[in-house]
N, CA, C and O atoms as a GROMACS GRO file, in nm:
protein
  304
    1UNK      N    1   3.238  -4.799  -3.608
    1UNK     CA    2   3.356  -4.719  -3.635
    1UNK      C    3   3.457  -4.806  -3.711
    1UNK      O    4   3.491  -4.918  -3.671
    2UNK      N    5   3.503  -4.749  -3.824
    2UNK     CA    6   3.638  -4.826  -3.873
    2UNK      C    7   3.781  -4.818  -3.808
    2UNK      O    8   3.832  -4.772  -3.706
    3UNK      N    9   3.816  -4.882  -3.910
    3UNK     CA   10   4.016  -4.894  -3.861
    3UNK      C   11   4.050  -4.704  -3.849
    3UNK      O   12   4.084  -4.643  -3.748
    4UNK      N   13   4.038  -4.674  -3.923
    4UNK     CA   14   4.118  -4.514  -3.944
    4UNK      C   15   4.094  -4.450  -3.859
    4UNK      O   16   4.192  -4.415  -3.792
    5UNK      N   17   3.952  -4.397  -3.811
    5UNK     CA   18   3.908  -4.325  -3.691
    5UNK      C   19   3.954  -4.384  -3.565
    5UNK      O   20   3.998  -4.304  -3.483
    6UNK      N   21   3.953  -4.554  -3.520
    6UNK     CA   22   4.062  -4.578  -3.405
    6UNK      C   23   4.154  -4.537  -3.433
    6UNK      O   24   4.169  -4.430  -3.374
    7UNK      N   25   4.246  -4.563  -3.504
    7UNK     CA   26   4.362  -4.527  -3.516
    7UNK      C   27   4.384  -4.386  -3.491
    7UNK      O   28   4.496  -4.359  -3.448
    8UNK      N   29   4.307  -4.294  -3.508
    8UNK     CA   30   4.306  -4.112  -3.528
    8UNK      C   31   4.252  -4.100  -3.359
    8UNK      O   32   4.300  -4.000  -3.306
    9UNK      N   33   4.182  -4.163  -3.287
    9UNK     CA   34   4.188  -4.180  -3.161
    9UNK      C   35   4.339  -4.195  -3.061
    9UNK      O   36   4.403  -4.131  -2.978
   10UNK      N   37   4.344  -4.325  -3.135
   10UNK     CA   38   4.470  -4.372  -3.074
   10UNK      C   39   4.590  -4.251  -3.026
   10UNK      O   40   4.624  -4.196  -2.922
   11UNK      N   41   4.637  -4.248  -3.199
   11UNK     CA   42   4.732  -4.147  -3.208
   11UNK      C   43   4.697  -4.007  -3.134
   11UNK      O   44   4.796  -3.942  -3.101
   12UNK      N   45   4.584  -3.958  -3.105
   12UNK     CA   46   4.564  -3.862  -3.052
   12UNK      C   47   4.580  -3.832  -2.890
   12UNK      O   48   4.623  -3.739  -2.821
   13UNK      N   49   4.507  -3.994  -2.859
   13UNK     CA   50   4.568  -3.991  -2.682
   13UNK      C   51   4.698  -4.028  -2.664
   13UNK      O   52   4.732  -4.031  -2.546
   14UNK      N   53   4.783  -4.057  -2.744
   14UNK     CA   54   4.925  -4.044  -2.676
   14UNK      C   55   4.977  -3.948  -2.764
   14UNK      O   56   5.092  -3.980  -2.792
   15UNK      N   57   4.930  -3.807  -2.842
   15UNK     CA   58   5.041  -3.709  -2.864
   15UNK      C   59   5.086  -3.747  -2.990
   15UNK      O   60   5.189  -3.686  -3.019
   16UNK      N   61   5.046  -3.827  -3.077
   16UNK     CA   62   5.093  -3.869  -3.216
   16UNK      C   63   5.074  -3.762  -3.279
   16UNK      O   64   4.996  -3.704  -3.203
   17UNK      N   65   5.089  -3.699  -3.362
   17UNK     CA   66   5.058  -3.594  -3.468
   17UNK      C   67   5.074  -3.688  -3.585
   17UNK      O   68   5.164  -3.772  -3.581
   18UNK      N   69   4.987  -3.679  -3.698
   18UNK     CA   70   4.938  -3.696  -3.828
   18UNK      C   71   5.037  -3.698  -3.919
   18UNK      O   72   5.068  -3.793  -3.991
   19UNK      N   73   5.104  -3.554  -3.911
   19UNK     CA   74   5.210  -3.533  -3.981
   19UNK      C   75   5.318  -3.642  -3.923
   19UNK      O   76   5.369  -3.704  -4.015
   20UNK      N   77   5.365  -3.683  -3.792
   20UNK     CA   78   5.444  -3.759  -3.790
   20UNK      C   79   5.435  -3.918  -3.776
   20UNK      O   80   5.524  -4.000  -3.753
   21UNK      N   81   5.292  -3.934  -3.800
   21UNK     CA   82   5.240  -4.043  -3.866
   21UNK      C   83   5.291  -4.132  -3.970
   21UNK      O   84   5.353  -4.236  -3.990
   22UNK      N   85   5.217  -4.011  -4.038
   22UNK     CA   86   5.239  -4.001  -4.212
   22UNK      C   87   5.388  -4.009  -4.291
   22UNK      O   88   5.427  -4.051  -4.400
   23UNK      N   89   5.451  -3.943  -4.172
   23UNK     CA   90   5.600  -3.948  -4.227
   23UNK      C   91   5.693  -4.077  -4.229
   23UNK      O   92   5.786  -4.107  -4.304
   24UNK      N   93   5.634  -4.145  -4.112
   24UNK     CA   94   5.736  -4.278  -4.035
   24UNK      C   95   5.635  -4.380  -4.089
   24UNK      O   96   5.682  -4.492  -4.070
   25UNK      N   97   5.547  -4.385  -4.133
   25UNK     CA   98   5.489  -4.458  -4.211
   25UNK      C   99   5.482  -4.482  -4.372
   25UNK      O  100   5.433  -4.578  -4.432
   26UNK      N  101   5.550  -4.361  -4.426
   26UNK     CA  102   5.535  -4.373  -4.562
   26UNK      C  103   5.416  -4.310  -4.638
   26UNK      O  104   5.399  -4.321  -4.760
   27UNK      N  105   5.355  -4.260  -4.572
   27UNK     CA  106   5.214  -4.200  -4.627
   27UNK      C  107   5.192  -4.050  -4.612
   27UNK      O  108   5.207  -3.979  -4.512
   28UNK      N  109   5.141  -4.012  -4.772
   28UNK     CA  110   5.128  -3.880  -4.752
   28UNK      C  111   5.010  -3.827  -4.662
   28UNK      O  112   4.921  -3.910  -4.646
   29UNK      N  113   4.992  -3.718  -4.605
   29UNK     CA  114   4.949  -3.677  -4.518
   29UNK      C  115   4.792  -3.638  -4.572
   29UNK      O  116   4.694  -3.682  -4.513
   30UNK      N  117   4.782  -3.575  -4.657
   30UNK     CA  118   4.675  -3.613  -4.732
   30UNK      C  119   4.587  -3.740  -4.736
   30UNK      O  120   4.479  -3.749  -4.677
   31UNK      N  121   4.623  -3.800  -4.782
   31UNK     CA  122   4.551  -3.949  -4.739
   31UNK      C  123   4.572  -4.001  -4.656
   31UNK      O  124   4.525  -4.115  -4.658
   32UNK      N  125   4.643  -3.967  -4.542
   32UNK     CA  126   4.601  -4.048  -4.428
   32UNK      C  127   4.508  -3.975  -4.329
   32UNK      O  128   4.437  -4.041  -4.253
   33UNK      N  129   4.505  -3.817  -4.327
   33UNK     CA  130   4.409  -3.738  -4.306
   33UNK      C  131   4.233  -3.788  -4.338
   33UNK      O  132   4.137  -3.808  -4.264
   34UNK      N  133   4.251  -3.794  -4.467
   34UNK     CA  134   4.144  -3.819  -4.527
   34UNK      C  135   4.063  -4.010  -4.437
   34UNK      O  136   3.952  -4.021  -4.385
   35UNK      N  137   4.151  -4.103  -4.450
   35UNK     CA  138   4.202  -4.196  -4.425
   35UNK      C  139   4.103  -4.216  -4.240
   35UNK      O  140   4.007  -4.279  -4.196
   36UNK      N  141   4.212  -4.112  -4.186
   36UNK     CA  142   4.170  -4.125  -4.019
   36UNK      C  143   4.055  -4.029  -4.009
   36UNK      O  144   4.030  -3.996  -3.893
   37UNK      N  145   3.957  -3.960  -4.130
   37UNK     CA  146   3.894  -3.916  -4.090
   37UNK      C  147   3.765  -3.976  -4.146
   37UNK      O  148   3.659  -3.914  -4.158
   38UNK      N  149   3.793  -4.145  -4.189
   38UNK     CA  150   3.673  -4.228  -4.223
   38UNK      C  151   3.662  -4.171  -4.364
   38UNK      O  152   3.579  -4.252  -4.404
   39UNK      N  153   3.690  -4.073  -4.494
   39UNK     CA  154   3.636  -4.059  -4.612
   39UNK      C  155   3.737  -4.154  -4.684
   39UNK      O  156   3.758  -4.133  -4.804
   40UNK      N  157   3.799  -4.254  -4.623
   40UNK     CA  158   3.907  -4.330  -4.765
   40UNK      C  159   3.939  -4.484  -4.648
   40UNK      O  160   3.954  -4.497  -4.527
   41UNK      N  161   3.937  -4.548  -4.731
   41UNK     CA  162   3.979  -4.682  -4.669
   41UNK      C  163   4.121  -4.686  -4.694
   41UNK      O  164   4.177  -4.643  -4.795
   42UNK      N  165   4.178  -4.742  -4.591
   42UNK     CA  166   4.331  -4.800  -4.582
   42UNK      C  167   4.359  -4.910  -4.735
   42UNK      O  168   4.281  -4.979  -4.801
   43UNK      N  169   4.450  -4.894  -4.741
   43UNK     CA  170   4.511  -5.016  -4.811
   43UNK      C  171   4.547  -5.102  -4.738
   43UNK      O  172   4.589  -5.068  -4.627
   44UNK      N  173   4.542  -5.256  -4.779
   44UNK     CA  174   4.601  -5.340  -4.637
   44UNK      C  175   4.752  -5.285  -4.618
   44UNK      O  176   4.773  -5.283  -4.497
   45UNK      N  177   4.878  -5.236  -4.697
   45UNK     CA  178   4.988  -5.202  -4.727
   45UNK      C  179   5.039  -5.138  -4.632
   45UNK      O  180   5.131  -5.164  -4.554
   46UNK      N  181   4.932  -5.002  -4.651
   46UNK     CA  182   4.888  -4.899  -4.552
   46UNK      C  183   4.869  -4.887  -4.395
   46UNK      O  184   4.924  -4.811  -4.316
   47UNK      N  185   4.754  -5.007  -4.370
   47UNK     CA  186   4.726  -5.029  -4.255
   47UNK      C  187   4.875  -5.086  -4.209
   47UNK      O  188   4.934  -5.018  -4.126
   48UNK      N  189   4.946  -5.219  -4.261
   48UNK     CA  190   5.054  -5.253  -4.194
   48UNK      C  191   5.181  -5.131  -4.170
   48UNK      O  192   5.230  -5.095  -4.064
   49UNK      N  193   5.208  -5.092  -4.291
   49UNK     CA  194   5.306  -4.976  -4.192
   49UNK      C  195   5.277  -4.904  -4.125
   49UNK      O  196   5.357  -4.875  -4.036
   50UNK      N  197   5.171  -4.848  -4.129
   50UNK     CA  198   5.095  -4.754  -3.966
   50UNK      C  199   5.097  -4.854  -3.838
   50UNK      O  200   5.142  -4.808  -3.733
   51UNK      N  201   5.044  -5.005  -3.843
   51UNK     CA  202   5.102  -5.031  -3.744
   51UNK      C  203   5.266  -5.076  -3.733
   51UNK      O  204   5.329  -5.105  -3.631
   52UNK      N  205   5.299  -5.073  -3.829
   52UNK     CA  206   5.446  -5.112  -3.755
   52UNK      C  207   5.521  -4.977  -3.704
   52UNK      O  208   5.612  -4.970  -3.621
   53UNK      N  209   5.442  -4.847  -3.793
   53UNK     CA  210   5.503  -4.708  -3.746
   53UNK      C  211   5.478  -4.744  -3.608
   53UNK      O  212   5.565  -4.807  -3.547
   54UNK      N  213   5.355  -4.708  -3.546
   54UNK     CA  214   5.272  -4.731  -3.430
   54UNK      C  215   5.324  -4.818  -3.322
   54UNK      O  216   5.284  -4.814  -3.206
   55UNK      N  217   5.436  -4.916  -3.378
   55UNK     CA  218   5.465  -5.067  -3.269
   55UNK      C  219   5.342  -5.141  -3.202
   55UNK      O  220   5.334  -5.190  -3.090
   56UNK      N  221   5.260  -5.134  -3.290
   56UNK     CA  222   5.148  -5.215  -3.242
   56UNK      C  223   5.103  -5.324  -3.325
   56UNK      O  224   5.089  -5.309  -3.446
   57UNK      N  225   5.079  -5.438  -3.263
   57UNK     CA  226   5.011  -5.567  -3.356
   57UNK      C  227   4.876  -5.560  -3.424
   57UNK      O  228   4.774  -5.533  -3.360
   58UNK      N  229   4.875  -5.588  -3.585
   58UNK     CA  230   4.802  -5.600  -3.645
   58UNK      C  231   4.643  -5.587  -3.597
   58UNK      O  232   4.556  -5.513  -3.643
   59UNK      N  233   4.638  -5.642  -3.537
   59UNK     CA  234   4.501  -5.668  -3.517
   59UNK      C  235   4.414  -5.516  -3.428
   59UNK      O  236   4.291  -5.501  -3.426
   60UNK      N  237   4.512  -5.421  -3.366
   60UNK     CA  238   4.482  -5.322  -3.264
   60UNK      C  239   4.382  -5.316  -3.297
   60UNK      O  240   4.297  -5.385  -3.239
   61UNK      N  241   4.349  -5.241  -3.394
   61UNK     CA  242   4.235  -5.154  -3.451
   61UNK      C  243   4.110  -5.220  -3.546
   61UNK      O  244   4.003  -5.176  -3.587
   62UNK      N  245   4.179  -5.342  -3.557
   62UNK     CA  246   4.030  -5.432  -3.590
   62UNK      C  247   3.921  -5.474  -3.518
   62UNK      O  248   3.929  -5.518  -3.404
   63UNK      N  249   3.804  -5.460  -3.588
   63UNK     CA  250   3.718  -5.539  -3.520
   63UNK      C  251   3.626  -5.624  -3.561
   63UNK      O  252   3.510  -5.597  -3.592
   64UNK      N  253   3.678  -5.731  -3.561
   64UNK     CA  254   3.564  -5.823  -3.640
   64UNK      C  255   3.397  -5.818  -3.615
   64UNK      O  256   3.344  -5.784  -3.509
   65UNK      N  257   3.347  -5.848  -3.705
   65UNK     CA  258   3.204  -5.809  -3.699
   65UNK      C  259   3.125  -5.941  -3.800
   65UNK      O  260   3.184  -6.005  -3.887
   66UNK      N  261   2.973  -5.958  -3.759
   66UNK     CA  262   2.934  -6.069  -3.870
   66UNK      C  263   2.912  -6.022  -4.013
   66UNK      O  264   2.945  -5.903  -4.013
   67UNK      N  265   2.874  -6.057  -4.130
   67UNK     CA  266   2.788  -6.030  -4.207
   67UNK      C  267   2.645  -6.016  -4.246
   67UNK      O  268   2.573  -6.116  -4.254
   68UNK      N  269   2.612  -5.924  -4.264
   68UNK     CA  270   2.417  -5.886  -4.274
   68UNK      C  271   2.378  -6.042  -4.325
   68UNK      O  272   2.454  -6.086  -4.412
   69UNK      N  273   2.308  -6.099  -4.296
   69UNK     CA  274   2.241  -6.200  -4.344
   69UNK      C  275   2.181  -6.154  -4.462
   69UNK      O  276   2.138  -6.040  -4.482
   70UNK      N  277   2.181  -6.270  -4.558
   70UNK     CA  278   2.160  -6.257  -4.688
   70UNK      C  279   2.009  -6.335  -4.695
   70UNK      O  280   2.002  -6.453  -4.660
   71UNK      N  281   1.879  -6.258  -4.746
   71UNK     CA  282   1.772  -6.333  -4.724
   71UNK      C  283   1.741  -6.420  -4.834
   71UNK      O  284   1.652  -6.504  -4.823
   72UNK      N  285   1.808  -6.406  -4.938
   72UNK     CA  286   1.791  -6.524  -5.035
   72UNK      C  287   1.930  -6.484  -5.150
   72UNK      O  288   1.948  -6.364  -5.172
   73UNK      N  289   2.015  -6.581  -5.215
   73UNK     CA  290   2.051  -6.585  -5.333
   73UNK      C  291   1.983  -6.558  -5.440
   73UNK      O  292   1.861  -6.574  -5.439
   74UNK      N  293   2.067  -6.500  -5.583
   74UNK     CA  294   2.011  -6.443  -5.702
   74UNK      C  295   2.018  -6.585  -5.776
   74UNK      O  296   2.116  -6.660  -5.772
   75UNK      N  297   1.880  -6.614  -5.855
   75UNK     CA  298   1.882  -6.738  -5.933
   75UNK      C  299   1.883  -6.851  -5.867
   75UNK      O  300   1.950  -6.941  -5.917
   76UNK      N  301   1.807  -6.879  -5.728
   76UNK     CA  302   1.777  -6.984  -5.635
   76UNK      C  303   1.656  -7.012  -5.608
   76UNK      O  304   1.630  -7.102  -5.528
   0.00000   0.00000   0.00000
């Protein structure tokens, strides 16, 4: 799961509405719709004023993860 869909979680168990998301964040509702419904990636810009709308630290909705192992380099 990405950042947007937590976040569309989040906001949903405490009563957030989208629209007033979108508003106290700076973002049209349109794309953040789109956004929390996984078809559009955040901007990092993005992600920070949603959390500062939100009062939550950066990191809430991240989740670090490894990278697929790469089974060989191109031209090695």
């Amino acid at each position: 799961m990405t950042a947007g869909p937590r976040i569309k979680e989040y906001i949903e168990s405490k009563g957030i509405s989208q629209t007033f998301l979108g508003r106290r964040a700076g973002i049209p509702i349109g794309k953040l719709n789109q956004t929390l419904n996984g078809n559009r990636r955040f901007q990092l810009d993005e992600y920070e004023r949603i959390c500062w709308a939100l009062e939550v630290p950066a990191d809430t909705f991240l989740k670090p993860h490894p990278p697929e192992p790469i089974e060989s380099y191109p031209n090695q």
